[in-house]
N, C-alpha and C positions, 0 to 999 in steps of 0.2 A: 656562680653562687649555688647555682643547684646541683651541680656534679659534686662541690666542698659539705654541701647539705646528706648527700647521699652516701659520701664517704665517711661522715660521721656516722649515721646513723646506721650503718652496715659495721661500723669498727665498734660503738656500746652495746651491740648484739654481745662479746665476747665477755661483758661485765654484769650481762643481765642475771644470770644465773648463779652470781657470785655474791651479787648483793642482794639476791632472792626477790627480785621485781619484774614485773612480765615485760618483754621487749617491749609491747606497743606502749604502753605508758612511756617510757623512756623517748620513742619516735614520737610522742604527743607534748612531750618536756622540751625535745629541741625546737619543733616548729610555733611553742609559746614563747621559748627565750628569743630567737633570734627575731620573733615578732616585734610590731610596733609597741607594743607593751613592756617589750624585755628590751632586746641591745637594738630594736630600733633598724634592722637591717631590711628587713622585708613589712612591706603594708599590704594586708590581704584582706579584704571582705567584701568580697563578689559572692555571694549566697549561689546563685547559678553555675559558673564554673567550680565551686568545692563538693556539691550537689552532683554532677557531671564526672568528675575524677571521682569520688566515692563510689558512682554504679560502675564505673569502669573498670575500678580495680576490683569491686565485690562480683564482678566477671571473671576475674582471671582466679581469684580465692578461689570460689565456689568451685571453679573446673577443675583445679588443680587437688583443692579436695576429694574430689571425687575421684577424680586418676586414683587418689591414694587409699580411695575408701574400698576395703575387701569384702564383698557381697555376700562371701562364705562367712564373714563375722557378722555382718549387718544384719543379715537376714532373720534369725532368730529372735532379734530385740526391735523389727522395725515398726508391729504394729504397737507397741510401747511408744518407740518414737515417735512415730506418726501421729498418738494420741497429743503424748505431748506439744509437739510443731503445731499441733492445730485448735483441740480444748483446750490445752495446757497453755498455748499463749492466750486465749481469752479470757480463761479464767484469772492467768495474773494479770492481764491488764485491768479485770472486772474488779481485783482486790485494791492496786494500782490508783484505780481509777477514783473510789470511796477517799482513800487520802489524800489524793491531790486535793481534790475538790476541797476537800476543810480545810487541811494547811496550806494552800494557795486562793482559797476562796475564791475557787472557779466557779462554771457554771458545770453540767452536771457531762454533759457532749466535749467541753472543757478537757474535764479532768480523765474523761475516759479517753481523751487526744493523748494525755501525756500517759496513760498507761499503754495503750496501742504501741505508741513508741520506745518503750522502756520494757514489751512482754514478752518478748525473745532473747534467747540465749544469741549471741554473736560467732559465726562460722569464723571468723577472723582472731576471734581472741581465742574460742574454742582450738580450732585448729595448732593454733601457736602455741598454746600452754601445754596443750595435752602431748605434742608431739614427741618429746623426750622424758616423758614423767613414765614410771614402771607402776601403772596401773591396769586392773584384770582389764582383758580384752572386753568382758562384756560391757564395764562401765565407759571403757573409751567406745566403745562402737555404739552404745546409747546418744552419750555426750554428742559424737561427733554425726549422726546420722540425724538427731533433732536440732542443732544450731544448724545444718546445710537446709534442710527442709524448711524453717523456720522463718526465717528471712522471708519469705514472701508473705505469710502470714500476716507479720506485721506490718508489711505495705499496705496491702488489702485493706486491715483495719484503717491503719493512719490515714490513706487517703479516700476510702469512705465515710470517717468520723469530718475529714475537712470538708466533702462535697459534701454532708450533713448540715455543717456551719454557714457555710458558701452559700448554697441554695434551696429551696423546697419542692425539689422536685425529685431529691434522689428519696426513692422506696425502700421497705424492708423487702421488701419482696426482692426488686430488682437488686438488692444488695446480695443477696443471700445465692441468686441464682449469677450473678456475677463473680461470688467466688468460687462455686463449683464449676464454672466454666475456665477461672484462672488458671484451679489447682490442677482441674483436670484433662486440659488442653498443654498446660505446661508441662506435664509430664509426662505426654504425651508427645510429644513433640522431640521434648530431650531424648527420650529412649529410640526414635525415628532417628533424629539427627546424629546422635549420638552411634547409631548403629550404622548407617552410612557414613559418615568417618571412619571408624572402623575397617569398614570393607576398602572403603578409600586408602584409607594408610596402607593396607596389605596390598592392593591389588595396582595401584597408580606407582611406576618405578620411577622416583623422583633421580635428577643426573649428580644430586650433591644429599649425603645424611644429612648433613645441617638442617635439607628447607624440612625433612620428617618433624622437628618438633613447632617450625613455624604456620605447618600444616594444621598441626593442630590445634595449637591455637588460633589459628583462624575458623575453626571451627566451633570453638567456644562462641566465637561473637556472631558467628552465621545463627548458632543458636538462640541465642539471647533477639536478634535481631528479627529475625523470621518468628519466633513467640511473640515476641511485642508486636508484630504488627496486624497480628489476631487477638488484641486486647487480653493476651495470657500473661501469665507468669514466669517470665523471661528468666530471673534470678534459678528458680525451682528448675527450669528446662535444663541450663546451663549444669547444675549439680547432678541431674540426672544421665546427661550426656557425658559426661565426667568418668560415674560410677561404670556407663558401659562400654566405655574406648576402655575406662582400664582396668576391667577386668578382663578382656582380651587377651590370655597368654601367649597368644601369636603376635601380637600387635608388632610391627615394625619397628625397629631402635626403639622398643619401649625403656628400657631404662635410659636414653638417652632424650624421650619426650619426659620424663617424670622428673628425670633430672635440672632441665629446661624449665620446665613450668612450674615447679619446686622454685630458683632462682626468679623467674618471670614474678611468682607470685610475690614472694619476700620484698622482691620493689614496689612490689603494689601496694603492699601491707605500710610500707617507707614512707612512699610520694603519699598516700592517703591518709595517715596518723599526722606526718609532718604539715601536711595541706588543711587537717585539718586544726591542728596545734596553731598554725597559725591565722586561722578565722576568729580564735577565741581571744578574747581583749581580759585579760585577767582584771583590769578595776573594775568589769562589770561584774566577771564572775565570782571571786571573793571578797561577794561583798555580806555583811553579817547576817543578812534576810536572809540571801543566796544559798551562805553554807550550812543555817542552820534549817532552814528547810528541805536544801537536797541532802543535808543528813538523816532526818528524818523520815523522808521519804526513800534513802538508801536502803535504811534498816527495815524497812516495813517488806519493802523488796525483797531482802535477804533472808528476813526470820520469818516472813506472814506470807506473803505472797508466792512466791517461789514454792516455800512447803506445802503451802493448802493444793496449788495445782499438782505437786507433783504427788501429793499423798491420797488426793482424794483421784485422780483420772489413772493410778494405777492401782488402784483399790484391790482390783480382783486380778493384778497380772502375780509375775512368779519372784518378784522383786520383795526378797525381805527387810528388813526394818532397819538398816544400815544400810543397805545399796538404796534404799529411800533419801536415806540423810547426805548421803554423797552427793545424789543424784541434785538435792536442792541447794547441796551450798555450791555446786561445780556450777550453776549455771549463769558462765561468765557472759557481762555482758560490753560491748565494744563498738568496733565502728557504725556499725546499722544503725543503732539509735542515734547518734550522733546527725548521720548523712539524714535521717527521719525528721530529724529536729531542723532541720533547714527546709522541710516541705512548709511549716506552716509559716514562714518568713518568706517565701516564694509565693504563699498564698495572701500575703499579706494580712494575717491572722491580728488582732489587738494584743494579746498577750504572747505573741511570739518569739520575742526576745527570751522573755521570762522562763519561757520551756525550754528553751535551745541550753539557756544556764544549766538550767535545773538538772536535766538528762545528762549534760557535759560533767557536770559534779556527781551524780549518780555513777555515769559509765567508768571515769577517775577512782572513786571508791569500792565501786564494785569489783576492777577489774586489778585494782592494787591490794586490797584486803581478801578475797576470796583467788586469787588468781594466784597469789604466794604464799596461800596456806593449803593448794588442793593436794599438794605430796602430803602433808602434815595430816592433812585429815584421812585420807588414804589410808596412812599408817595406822592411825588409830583404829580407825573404824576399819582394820585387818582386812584392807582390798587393796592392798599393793600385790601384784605379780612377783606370787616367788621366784618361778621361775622366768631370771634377767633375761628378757630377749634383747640377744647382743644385737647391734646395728648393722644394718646392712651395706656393704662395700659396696655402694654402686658406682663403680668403676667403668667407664666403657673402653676395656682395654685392647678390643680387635672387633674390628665389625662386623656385627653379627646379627644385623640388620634381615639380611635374606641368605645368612650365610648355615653351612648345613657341622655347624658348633656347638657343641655343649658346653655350659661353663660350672665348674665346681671348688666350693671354698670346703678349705682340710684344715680345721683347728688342730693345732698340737697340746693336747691339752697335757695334763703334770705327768698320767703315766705311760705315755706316748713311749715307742721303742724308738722312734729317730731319735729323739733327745739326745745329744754326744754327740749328731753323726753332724759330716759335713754337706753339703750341696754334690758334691762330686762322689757321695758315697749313697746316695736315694739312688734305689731302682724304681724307675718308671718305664711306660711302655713309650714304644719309639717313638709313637705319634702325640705323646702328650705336651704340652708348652707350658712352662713355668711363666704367666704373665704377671704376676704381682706378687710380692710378700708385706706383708703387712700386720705393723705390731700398735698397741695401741691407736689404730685411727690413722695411724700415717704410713704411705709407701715407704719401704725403709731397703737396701741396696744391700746383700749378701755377699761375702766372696767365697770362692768357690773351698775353701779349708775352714770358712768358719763355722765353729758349733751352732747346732741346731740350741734353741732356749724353748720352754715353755710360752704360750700366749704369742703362739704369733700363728698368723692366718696365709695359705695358700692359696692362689688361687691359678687351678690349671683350666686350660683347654684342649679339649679332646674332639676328637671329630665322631660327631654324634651317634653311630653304628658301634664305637668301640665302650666295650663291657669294664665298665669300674668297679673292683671291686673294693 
């Protein structure tokens, strides 16, 4: 059942962008239909193991975003981002916080519980939405360096606001110095770990490439492991260590570990949307209080909250008044709060259920309403990337692991002088290797008279001392 689960969910990836709805909604639709609720096929609501597979897989995101995050783009917008990941989640959970409390007639610790959990952008839906959208590098490099940061953020609150509930013993004091030891140990740690990896992947000669990318995912969880057990912030380490294995331009079969933990990730993003699609009991969720309260509280999200943080904590940065409005409706929100809302049903909270709803109808709205209109708004507000960067062919077409090979891709573009010629009529230098051609997105097999076309991509390798001109 879960291999027929996984195969679905990997095959409506190819319709998401057709019917303009974000994958993970889709992976959140199958594990409710085939739920007790729907055809009946699977019973799930074990709060602890969906809790458990949520940080597991928000382990493997976070690392693999990082692999993907380029530090030459980040760099510029991160104490932006920074601001946000950290004033900017408390400020929307502090606006969050005021509505819950009325329209759920909470208590006051209450309702800043449900904004805590609902005050982060998601590295999981961020990651996934942005990934193919032709948006300026600056806004995705914002976007995506404040949902990886972020995430720890609102653990911190969430489960300081419960041991606030829980007990009378936890301090402001002690809270306050609790999360500068999180933030600052965690990422601390990650750039440690994260940089012995590194040296590990280049310098340890594994007997098989394959174990290079299982390498490093084991290092993901060494990190996350070894942070947690210095009451840090294991999530932040993870993304940290991430960022510096790959920005490593020497790194070993890196485009074979990115390629790897690209796939690794996508299952994780599957098993945890569907694991968690099927925790949720749709008669509780749609029910009329349910949806008109987490509507309510959607939109406060969307137009109040979201804007006040991001308009008033970047007040004085270089962000004009459109890359403002982007910046507040882009910030999708996803798995975290979800796996968050099961902290206080583990703590066995009164109102637990009610939050778990509420946030679940939030994360559904938020992430189907702003997650399918972020190209749309883009375009309006004139911050789509003119210039289309095409996708990258990452192919691993000879290994080149530790080997002493250049690889280089030749667009043929329209006024190209091969155009007319055939394969047998290119001069190259003796030592070059025609390893791939490729037209639209797929490897595609030339014979040696047929005409050269416009739009199609080369890709040779050369032994890295010889001069391309």
């Amino acid at each position: 059942m879960f291999a027929l689960l996984l195969i679905i969910s990997v095959v409506i990836t190819k319709f998401s962008s057709r019917l303009g709805v974000p994958t993970l909604v889709l992976f959140i639709l199958v594990g409710m239909i085939t739920g007790s609720d729907g055809l009946d096929i699977i019973y799930f609501d074990n709060a602890g193991v969906a809790q458990l597979i949520g940080v597991f897989a928000l382990v493997i995101i976070l690392f693999e975003g990082g692999l993907q995050t380029k530090w030459r783009d980040v760099k510029p917008v991160a104490p932006a981002a920074g601001i946000l990941a950290t004033v900017g989640v408390l400020t929307t959970s502090a606006v969050v916080a005021v509505a819950a409390k009325y329209i759920l007639d909470f208590t006051w610790l209450e309702g800043f519980l449900v904004g805590s959990i609902i005050g982060s952008t998601d590295a999981a839906a961020v990651f996934s939405v942005l990934k193919d959208k032709n948006i300026k590098i600056k806004m995705k490099s914002t976007l995506e360096a404040e949902s990886g940061s972020n995430d720890p953020m609102a653990m911190f609150l969430t489960i300081s606001v419960i041991q606030l509930l829980t007990t009378d013993q936890t301090g402001i004091i002690n809270l306050i110095g609790s999360f500068f030891w999180q933030m600052g140990i965690g990422l601390l740690f990650g750039l440690l770990i994260g940089g012995v990896g590194r040296l590990a992947m280049n310098y340890i000669n594994l007997d098989s490439s394959g174990l290079y990318p299982l390498f490093a995912i084991a290092f993901s969880f060494l990190t996350y492991g070894i942070t947690s057990l210095f009451d840090a912030s294991g999530l932040l380490a993870v993304y940290a260590a991430g960022i510096m294995m790959g920005n490593s331009e020497d790194l070993t079969y890196r485009y074979s570990v990115v390629s790897f933990s690209e796939g690794f990730a996508w299952m994780a993003q599957i098993i945890m949307f569907v694991i968690l699609g099927l925790f949720v009991f749709p008669h509780n969720l749609f029910t009329v209080s349910n949806i008109l309260n987490g509507l309510f509280i959607s939109l406060i999200l969307m137009f109040v909250a979201r804007p006040i943080a991001v308009f008033t904590n970047l007040i004085y940065s270089r962000y004009n008044i459109k890359e403002k409005i982007f910046l507040s409706w882009a910030g999708l929100r996803g798995a975290v709060p979800i796996v968050l809302a099961i902290f206080p049903m583990l703590a066995d909270l009164e109102n637990s259920q009610i939050i778990f709803n509420i946030v679940f109808f939030v994360v559904l709205t938020s992430t189907l309403v702003q997650g399918s209109t972020i190209t749309y708004a883009a375009e309006k507000l004139g911050l789509e990337d003119q210039q289309k960067t095409r996708p990258m062919h990452s192919l691993e077409l000879i290994s080149i692991g530790k080997a002493n090979v250049e690889m280089v891709e030749y667009h043929v573009s329209q006024h190209n002088t091969i155009i007319g010629q055939s394969l047998e009529d290119l001069v190259l230098p003796d030592s070059a290797l025609i390893n791939a051609i490729i037209r639209e997105g797929n490897v595609i097999t030339l014979k040696d008279k047929q005409l050269l076309k416009v739009r199609i991509y080369f890709i040779f390798s050369f032994p890295a001392k010889v001069k391309i001109s």
